[in-house]
C-alpha positions as CSV (number, residue, x, y, z in Angstrom):
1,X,-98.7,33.5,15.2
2,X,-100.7,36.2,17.6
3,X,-103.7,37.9,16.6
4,X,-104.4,41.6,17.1
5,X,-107.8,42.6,17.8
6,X,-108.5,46.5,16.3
7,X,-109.6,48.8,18.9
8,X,-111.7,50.9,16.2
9,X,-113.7,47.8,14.8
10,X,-112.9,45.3,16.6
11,X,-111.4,43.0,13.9
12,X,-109.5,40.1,14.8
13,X,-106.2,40.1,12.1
14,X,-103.6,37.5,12.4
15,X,-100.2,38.4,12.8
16,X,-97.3,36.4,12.1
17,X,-94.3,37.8,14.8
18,X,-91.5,36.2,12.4
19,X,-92.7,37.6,9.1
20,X,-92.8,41.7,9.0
21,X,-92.8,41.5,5.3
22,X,-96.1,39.5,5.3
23,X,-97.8,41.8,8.0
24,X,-96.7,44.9,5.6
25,X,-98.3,43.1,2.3
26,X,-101.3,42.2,4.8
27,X,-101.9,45.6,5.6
28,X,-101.9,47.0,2.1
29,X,-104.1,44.4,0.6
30,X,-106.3,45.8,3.7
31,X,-105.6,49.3,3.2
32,X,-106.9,49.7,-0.7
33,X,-110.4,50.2,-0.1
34,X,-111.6,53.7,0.2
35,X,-113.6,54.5,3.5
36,X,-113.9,53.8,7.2
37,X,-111.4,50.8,6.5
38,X,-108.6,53.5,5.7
39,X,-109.2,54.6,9.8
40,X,-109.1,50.7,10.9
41,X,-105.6,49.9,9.0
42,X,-104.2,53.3,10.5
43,X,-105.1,51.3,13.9
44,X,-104.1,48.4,12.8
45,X,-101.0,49.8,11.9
46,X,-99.5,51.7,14.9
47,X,-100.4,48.3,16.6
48,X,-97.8,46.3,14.9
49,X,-95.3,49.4,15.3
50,X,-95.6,49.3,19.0
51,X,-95.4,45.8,19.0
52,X,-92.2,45.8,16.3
53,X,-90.7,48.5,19.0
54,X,-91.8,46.1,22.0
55,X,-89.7,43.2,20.3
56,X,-86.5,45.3,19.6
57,X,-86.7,46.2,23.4
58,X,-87.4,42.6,24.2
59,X,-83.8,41.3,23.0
60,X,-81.5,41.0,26.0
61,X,-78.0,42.7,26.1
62,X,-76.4,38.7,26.3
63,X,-78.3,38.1,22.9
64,X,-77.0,41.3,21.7
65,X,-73.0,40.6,22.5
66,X,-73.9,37.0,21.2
67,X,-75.6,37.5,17.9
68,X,-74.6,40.8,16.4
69,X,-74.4,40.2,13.2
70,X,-78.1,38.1,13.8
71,X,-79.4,41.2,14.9
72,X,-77.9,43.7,12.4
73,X,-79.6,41.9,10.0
74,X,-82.9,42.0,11.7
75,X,-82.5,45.4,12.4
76,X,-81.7,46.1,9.1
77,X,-84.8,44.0,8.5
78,X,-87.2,45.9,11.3
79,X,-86.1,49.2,9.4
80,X,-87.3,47.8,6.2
81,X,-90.5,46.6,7.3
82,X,-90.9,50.4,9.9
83,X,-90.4,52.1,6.6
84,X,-92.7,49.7,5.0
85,X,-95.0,50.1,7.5
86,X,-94.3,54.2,7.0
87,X,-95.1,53.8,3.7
88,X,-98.5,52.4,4.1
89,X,-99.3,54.5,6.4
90,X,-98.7,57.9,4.4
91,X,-100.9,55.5,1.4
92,X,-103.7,55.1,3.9
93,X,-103.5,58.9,5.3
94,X,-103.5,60.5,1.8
95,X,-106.3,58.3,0.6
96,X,-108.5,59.2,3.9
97,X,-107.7,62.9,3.1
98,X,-108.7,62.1,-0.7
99,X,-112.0,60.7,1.3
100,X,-112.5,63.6,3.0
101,X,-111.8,66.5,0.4
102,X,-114.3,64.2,-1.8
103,X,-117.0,64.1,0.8
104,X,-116.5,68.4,1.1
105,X,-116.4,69.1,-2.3
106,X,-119.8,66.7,-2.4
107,X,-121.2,68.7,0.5
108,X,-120.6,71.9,-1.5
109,X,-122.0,70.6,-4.5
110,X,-125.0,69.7,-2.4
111,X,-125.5,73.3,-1.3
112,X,-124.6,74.9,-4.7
113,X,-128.2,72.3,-6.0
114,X,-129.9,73.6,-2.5
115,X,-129.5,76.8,-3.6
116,X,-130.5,76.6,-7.2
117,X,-133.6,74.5,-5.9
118,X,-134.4,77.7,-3.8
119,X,-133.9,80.3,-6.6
120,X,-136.1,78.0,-8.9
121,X,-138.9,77.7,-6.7
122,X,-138.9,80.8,-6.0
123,X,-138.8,82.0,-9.5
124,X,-142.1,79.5,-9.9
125,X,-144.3,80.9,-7.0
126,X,-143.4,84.7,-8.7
127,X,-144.6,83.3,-12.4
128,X,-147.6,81.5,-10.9
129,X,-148.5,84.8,-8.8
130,X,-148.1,86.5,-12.4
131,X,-150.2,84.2,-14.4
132,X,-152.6,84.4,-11.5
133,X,-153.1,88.0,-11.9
134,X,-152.7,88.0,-15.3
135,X,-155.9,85.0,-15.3
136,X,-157.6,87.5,-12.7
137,X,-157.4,90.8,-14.9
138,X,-158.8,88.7,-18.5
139,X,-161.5,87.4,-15.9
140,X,-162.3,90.8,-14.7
141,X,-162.4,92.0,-18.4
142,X,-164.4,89.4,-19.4
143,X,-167.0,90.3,-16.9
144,X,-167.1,94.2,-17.7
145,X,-167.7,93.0,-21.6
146,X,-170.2,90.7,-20.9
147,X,-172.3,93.1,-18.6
148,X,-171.4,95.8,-21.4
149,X,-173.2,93.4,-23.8
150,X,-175.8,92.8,-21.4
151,X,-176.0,96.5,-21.1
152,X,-176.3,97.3,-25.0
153,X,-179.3,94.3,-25.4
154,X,-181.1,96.1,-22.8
155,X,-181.1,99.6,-24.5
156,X,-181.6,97.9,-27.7
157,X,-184.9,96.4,-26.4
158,X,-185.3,99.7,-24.6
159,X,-184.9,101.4,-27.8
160,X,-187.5,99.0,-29.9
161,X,-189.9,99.5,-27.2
162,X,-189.7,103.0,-27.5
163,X,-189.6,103.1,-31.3
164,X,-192.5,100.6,-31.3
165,X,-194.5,103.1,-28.6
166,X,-193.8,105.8,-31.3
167,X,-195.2,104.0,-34.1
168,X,-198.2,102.8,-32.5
169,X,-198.8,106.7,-31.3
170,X,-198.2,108.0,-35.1
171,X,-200.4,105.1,-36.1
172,X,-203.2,106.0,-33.7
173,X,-202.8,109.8,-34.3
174,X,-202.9,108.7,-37.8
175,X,-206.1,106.7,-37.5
176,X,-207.4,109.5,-36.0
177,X,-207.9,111.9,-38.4
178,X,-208.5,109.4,-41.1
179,X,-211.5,108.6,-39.0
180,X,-211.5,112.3,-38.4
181,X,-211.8,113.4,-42.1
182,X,-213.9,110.4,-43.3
183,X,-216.7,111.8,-40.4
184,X,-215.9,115.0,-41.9
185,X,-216.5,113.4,-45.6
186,X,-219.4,111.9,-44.8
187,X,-221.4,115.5,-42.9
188,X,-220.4,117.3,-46.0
């Protein structure tokens, strides 16, 4: 048993030097989640290749001459477990790259909402300037026909004044010559 520590996150993961197969199905129960773990097991990964590499080169030529048909077979059995290994790896890159094509197409969809934010706010200060001016012009309107009613009292009370002036003129004139003729009845 030796354990690896990952460079990226500084995991501790036990490795067992006899068992490839193990360290394979180890790495791909590891390598299913989505996210930053995808980068760890890619470390993780070329870790136990270099060390897979480091135990081929390990085996002496007298172990070699000695155990040939030993070593075919764990050769045969290294190339299983490197293509293994291969195969998680491509697994792990393609689902990073699913990772990141999700977190652009996010990032677009972000700036496609920005933008429709923009245009709609936009398209509410121009309808509030409208119904301000709209609200200013009826106001403005409202004034003119209330000082145009204003207006039309004031030369209607004009007008009685004047009418009522009249009357009491004709009235006086009137009294007048009654008074007039009624001196004039009462000399004759």
């Amino acid at each position: 048993m030796k354990e690896i520590v990952c460079p990226n996150c500084h995991k501790t993961v036990t490795v067992n030097e006899s068992s490839g197969a193990s360290n394979v199905k180890q790495v791909e129960d590891a390598s299913n989640s989505r996210s930053s773990r995808c980068e760890n097991m890619i470390g993780i990964l070329n870790m136990l290749k270099q060390q897979n590499t480091a135990n081929e080169k390990k085996a002496s030529p007298s172990e070699l001459s000695k155990n040939g048909v030993v070593l075919t077979k764990n050769e045969s059995k290294n190339a299983q477990h490197k293509s293994k290994l291969d195969f998680v790896v491509d697994k792990v890159k393609t689902e990073l790259s699913r990772t990141v094509a999700d977190k652009e197409e996010i990032a677009k969809l972000q700036s496609a909402i920005q933008e429709l934010d923009n245009k709609i706010n936009h398209i509410l200060i121009e309808e509030q300037d409208k119904a301000q001016e709209i609200i200013r012009l009826k106001n403005a309107e409202i004034t003119n026909l209330q000082l145009a009613a204003e207006l039309i009292k004031k030369e209607a009370a004009i007008n009685e004044n004047n009418i009522k002036e009249q009357y009491e003129q004709k009235l006086k004139i009137a009294n007048e010559q009654v008074e007039y003729y009624k001196n004039l009845n009462s000399r004759v």
